[in-house]
C-alpha positions as CSV (number, residue, x, y, z in Angstrom):
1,X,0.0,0.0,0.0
2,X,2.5,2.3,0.8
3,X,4.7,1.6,-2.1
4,X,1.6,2.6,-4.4
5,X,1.0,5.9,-2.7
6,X,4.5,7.0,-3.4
7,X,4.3,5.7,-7.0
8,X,1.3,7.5,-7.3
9,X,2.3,10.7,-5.6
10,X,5.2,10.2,-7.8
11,X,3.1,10.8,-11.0
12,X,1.5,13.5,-9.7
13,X,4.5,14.9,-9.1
14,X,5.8,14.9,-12.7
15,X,2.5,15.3,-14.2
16,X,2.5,18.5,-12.2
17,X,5.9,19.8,-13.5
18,X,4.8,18.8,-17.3
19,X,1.6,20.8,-16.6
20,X,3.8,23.7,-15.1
21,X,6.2,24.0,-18.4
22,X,2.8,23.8,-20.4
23,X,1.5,26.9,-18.7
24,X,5.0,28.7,-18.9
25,X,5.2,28.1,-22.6
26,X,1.4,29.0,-22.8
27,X,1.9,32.6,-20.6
28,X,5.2,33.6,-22.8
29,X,3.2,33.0,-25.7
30,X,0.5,35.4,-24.7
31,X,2.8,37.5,-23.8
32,X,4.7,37.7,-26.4
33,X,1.4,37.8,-28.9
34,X,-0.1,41.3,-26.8
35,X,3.6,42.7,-27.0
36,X,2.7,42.2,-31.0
37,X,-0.2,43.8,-30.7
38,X,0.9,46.7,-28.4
39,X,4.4,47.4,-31.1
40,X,1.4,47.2,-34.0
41,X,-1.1,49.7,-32.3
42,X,2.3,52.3,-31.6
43,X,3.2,51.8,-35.3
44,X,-0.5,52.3,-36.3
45,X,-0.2,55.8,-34.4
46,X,2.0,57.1,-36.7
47,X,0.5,59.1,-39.5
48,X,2.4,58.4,-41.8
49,X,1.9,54.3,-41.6
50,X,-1.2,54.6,-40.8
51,X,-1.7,56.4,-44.3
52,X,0.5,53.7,-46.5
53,X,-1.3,51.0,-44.9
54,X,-4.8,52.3,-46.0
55,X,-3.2,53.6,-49.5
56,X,-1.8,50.0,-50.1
57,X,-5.3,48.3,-49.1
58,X,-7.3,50.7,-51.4
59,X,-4.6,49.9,-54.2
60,X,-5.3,46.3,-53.3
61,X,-8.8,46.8,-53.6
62,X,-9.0,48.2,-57.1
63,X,-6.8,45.8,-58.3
64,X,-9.2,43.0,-56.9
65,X,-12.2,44.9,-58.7
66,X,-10.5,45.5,-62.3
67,X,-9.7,41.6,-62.1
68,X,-13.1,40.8,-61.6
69,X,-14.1,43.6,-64.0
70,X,-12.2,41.6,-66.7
71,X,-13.4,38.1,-65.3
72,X,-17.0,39.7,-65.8
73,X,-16.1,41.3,-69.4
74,X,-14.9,37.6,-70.8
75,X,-17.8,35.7,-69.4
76,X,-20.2,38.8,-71.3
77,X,-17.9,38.4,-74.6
78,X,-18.1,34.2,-74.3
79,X,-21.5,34.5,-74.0
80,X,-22.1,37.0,-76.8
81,X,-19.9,34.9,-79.2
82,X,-22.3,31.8,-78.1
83,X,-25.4,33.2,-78.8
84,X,-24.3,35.0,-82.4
85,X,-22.9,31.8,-83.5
């Protein structure tokens, strides 16, 4: 009996360091993720970034509606071509 409560205390032992280095590796993580966040919001502060960013997702934009624009124009001119033949 006793020889099973220290094997078993034993386990729980190890199981409790192994849950310990999970929630270090878990709490640097987070940390390190909302230190990301924190660095993004300062750079986002800036006028100047700020400004680029939303220039380069408005050039993205447009560049995402001309291809569609096109897609649009070749299904028109495949179906034009289908029904005049």
């Amino acid at each position: 009996m006793i020889g099973f409560l220290k094997h078993a205390f034993a386990d729980m032992k190890e199981s409790a360091k192994a849950q310990h280095e999970v929630d270090k590796a878990n709490f640097q993580a987070v940390k390190a993720e909302s230190k990301a966040r924190w660095e993004e919001a300062k750079v986002q502060h800036n006028p100047e970034v700020r400004k680029a960013a939303q220039q380069a997702k408005r050039d993205a934009a447009i560049a995402q509606a001309k291809e569609r624009t096109i897609r649009a124009q070749t299904r028109i001119d495949a179906a034009k071509s289908g029904r005049e033949a």
